[in-house]
C-alpha positions, -999 to +999 in steps of 0.1 A: -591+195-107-612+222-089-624+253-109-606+275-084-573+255-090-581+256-128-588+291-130-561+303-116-538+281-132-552+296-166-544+333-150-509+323-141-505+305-180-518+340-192-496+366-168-466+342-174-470+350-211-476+386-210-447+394-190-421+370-199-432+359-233-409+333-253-391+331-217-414+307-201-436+295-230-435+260-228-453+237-202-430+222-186-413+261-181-453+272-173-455+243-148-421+249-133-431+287-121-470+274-112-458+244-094-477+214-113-472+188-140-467+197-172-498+177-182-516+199-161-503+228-184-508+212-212-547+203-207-559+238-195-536+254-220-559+233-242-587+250-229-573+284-236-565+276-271-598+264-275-616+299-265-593+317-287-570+330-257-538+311-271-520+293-298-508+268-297-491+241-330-495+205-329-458+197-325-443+224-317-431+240-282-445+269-272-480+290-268-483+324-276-514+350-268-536+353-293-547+391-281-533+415-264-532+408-227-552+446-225-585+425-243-582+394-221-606+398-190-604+376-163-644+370-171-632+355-208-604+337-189-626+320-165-658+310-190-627+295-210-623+268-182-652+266-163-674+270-193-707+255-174-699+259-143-718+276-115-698+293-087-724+277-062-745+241-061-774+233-039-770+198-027-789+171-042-820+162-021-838+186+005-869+169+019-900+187+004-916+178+033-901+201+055-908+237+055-872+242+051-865+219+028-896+222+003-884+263-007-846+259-002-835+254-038-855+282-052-844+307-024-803+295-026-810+300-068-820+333-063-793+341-040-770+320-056-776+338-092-764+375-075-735+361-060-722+346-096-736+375-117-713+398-090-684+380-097-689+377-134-687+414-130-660+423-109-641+395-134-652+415-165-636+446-153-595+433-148-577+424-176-546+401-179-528+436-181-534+444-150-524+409-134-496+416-156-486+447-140-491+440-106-471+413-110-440+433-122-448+465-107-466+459-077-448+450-039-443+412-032-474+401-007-462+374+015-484+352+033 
């Protein structure tokens, strides 16, 4: 599954149980409303639990919040998932030969490094709350 896909699965676990709660707290209810397999759910629910987002019993239906949705940022949300992943790679093999090639992974790092540390930022800054209320409070956006 891509990080993207992942991610925002995680958000949609997280909103779903800060605004409906017990309503829509088991997978297959969470995958019903995100549109995916309940195995899906299940594994990046797993995830969540694992970075102390969620609970979850062995056995049991359900998954509650373990914080308030208020002390969830996106930022904790998306290091719970993607907990080594970089928002940009740099392909495997320039030629070091070329001019181009020889200086193109340290320039893309640099560049590369903003561009994450940026996002990490803006992430930081927006709770699950506020997906929360934009979700019930906020007009529909269609597409």
């Amino acid at each position: 599954m891509r990080a993207a896909n992942r991610f925002a699965i995680a958000v949609h676990i997280l909103t779903l149980l800060g605004a409906l709660g017990d309503e829509h707290n088991t997978s297959e209810a969470m995958a019903a409303s995100i549109g995916v397999n309940p195995v899906i759910v299940r594994n990046v629910t797993g995830m969540l639990r694992r970075a102390d987002l969620v609970i979850t019993q062995q056995g049991v239906a359900g998954t509650t919040l373990a914080h308030n949705t208020a002390d969830i940022s996106l930022l904790d949300v998306y290091r719970a998932v993607e907990p080594d992943a970089a928002l940009f790679s740099i392909h495997a093999c320039p030629n070091p030969k070329c001019p181009v090639g020889a200086k193109i992974e340290d320039t893309l790092e640099h560049h590369f490094a903003e561009a994450q540390k940026a996002m990490e930022d803006r992430l930081a800054e927006i709770s699950v709350a506020q997906v929360v209320t934009d979700i019930l409070e906020g007009p529909c956006k269609t597409r």
